[in-house]
N, C-alpha and C positions, 0 to 999 in steps of 0.2 A: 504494500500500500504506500510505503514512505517513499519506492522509489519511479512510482506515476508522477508524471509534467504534474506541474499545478491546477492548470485549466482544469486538467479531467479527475484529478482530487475533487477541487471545488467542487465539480459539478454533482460526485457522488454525495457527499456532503450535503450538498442543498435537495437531494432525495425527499421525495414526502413521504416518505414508509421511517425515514430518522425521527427521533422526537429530540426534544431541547436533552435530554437525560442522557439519552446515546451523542450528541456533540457533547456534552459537559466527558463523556468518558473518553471519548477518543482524544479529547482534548489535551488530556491527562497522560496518554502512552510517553508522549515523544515531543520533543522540540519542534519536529517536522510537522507536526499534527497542532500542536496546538500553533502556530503560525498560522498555518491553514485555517483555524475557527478562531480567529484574533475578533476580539468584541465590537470592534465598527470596521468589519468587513463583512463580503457577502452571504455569508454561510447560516450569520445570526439574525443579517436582514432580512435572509429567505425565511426564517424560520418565523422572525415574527411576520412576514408577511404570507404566510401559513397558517399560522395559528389568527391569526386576527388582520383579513385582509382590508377588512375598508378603514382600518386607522392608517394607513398610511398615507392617506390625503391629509394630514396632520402634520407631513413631513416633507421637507424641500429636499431636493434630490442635493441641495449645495451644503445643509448643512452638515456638520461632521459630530452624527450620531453615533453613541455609542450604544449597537445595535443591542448586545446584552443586558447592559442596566434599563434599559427601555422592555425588554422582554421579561426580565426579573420586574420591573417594577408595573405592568401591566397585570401580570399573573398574580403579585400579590393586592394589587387592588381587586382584579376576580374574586379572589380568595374572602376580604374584607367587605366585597359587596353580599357576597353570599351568604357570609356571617350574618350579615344585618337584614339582608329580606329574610335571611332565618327566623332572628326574632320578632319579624315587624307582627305577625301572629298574634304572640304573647303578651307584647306591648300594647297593639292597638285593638283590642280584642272589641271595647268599648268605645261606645261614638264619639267619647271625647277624645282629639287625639292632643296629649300635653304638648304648648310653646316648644319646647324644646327635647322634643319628639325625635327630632331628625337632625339632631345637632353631631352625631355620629357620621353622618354623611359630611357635614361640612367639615369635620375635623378629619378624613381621609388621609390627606397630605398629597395626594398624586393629581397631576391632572383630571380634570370634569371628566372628560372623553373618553379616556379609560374606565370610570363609574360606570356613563352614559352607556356603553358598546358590552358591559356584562351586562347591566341591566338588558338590554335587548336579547341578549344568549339567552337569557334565564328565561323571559317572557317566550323565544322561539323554541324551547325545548319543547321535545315531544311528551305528552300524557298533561302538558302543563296547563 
């Protein structure tokens, strides 16, 4: 594997049958390998634009994303939205819903559009 061109590294790489789990491990073998999965090159951009393809209108093709911490920090807003329509249940069981009801959403810390784009998963899941 280490001693394929680059090009056709990459390309195996940005596979859609890989998930973020198998780049974080191959990243891990070897020098040669993790150059290849470098966090604001292509391999991390395919991945987030994989897993979550219409955020990428969010992104200039000039800035100099670092495509990992944008993939890391997407996934754990998923994670933190999910949490809270968890509880929202529990919480808002009663028609009154308290002032500071949804003050867990504003305290996030990640961009709106990452909230925004699980929100939508969650509502397009099937059975839901």
């Amino acid at each position: 594997l280490t001693d394929l061109p680059g090009e056709l590294l990459e390309l195996i790489l940005c596979c859609d049958v890989l998930g973020a789990a198998d780049i974080g491990r191959v990243s891990c073998t070897c020098r040669r390998l993790r150059e290849a999965c470098q966090p604001r090159g292509k391999v991390w951009r395919e991945r987030f634009r994989l897993r979550w393809p219409s955020l990428l209108k969010y992104y200039s093709h000039m800035d100099g994303v670092c495509w990992l911490e944008e993939y890391k920090a997407r996934h754990k807003a998923g994670l933190e939205a999910q949490r809270i329509v968890a509880s929202f249940s529990k919480r808002f069981f009663s028609e009154h819903v308290p002032c500071d009801g949804f003050s867990d959403i504003e305290t996030l810390g990640c961009p709106s559009h990452f909230f925004e784009d699980e929100l939508m998963c969650i509502l397009n899941m099937e059975g839901r």
